[in-house]
C-alpha positions in Angstrom: -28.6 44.3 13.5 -28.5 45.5 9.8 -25.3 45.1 7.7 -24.9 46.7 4.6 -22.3 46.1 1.9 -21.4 48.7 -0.6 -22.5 48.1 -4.4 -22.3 50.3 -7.0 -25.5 51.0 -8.9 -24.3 53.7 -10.9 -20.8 53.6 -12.1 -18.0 55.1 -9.1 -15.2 57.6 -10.3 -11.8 55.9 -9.4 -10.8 58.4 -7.0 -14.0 57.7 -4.6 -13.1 54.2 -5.2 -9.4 54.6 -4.4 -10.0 57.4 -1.4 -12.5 54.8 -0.2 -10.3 51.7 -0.9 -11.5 49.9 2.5 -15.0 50.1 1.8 -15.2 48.5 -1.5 -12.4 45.7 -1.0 -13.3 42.7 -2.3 -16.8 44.0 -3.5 -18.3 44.1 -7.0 -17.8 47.5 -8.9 -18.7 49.6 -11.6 -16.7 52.1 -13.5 -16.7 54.2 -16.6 -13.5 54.3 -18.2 -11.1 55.0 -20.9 -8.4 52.5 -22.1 -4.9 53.8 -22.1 -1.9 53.2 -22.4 -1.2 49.5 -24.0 -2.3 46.0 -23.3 0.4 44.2 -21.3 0.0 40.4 -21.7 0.7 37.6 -19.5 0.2 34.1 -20.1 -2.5 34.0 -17.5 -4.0 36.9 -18.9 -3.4 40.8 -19.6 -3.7 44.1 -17.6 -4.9 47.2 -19.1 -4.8 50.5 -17.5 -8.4 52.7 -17.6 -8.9 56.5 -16.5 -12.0 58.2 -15.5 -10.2 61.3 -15.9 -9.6 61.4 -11.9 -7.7 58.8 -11.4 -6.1 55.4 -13.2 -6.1 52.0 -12.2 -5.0 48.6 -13.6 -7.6 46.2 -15.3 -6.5 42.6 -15.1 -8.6 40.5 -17.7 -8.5 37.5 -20.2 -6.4 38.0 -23.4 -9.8 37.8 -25.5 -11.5 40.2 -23.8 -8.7 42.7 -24.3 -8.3 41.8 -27.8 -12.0 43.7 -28.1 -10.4 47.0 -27.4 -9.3 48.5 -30.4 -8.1 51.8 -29.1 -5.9 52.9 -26.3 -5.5 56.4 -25.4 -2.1 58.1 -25.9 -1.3 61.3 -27.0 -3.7 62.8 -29.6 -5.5 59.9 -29.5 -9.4 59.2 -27.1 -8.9 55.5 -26.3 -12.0 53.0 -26.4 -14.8 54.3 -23.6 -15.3 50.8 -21.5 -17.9 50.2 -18.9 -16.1 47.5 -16.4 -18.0 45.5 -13.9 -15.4 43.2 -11.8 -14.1 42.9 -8.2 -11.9 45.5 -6.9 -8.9 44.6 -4.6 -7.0 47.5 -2.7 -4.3 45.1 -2.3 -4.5 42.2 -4.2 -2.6 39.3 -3.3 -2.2 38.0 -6.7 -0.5 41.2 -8.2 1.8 42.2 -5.8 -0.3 43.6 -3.2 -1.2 46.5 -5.8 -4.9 47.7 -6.4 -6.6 46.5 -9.1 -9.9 45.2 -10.6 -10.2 42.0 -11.6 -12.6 41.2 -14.6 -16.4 40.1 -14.9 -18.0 42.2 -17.5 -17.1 44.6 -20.1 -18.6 46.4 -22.7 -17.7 49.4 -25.5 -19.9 52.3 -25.0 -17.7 54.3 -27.7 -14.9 53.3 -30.0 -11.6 55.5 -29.4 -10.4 58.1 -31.9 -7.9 60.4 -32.9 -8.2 63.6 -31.6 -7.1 66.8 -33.6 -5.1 69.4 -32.0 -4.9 72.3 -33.4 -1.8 74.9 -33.0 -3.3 78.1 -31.5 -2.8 81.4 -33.6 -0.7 83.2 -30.6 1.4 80.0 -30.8 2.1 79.7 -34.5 2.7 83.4 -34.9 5.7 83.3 -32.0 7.1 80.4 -33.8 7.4 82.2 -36.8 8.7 85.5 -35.3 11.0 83.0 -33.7 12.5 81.8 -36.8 12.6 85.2 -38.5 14.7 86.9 -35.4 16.8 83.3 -35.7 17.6 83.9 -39.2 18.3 87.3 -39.2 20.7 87.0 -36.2 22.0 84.3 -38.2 22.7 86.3 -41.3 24.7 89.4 -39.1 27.1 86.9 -37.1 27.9 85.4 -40.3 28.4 89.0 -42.2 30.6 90.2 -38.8 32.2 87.2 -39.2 33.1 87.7 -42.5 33.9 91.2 -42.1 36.7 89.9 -39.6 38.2 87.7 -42.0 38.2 90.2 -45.4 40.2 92.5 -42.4 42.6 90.3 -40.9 
C-alpha cells in the first residue's frame, strides 16, 4: 500500500491551508506572505501575523529572526514580503489549541513600504462642496439669528 503525505513544493495560499487544516497537520509548509500587524514578543519567543491576501495566520518564531523584519503592514503601509517554511499546527497544543506555524526558515523576498493613497477627484470635490454648503448655512443661521436679536 502507498502512503502519501502532503508537502508543499510551491508555496500554499492560507486559505487552502486552513480549508484543508487536516491534511497538512503537523507537516512542513510553504507560504508567501506579508508581515502585519506588530511583533508580539514572549520570552520564549515572538508571534507575528502574515497574510497572503486570503487569509491570516499567526507565525510563532525566535526574537532574532523577527528582529529581521523591518516592516509590518498597517494602514498605508505594504509590510515586508516573507517566504516562511515551518510546521503548521491546526491546533497547536502549545498556543492554546489555536492554528499556527511554527518556524524553520525565513527569508525577505521584498522590503515593505509605504504606500501612497491618493484622494480621488470625485472625493475631493464633494468635500469641498461640503464645506462651502457648511459655511454658507453657517453664515444665514447666524444672520437670522441676529436678525432676531436687533428685533427683540
Amino acid at each position: 500500500m502507498l502512503f502519501t503525505v502532503p508537502v508543499a513544493a510551491s508555496p500554499l495560499r492560507l486559505n487552502d491551508l486552513v480549508e484543508n487544516a487536516a491534511d497538512w497537520n503537523n507537516q512542513s509548509v510553504v507560504i508567501s506572505a506579508e508581515a502585519i500587524g506588530e511583533p508580539l514578543e514572549r520570552a520564549e519567543g515572538t508571534w507575528i501575523n502574515v497574510s497572503d491576501g486570503s487569509n491570516a495566520i499567526g507565525i510563532w518564531m525566535s526574537a532574532e529572526e523577527a528582529r529581521r523584519i523591518k516592516v509590518f503592514g498597517q494602514y498605508e503601509t505594504l509590510g515586508d514580503q516573507l517566504l516562511l517554511t515551518g510546521k503548521f499546527q491546526r491546533a497547536c497544543p502549545e498556543h492554546g489549541g489555536e492554528a499556527d506555524i511554527h518556524l524553520s526558515s525565513m527569508s525577505i523576498t521584498s522590503p515593505g513600504e509605504r504606500i501612497k493613497t491618493p484622494v480621488s477627484t470625485t472625493k475631493g470635490l464633494t468635500a469641498m462642496g461640503m464645506f462651502i454648503l457648511a459655511a454658507v448655512l453657517s453664515v444665514y443661521y447666524l444672520s437670522l439669528r441676529f436678525r432676531k436679536r436687533t428685533q427683540a
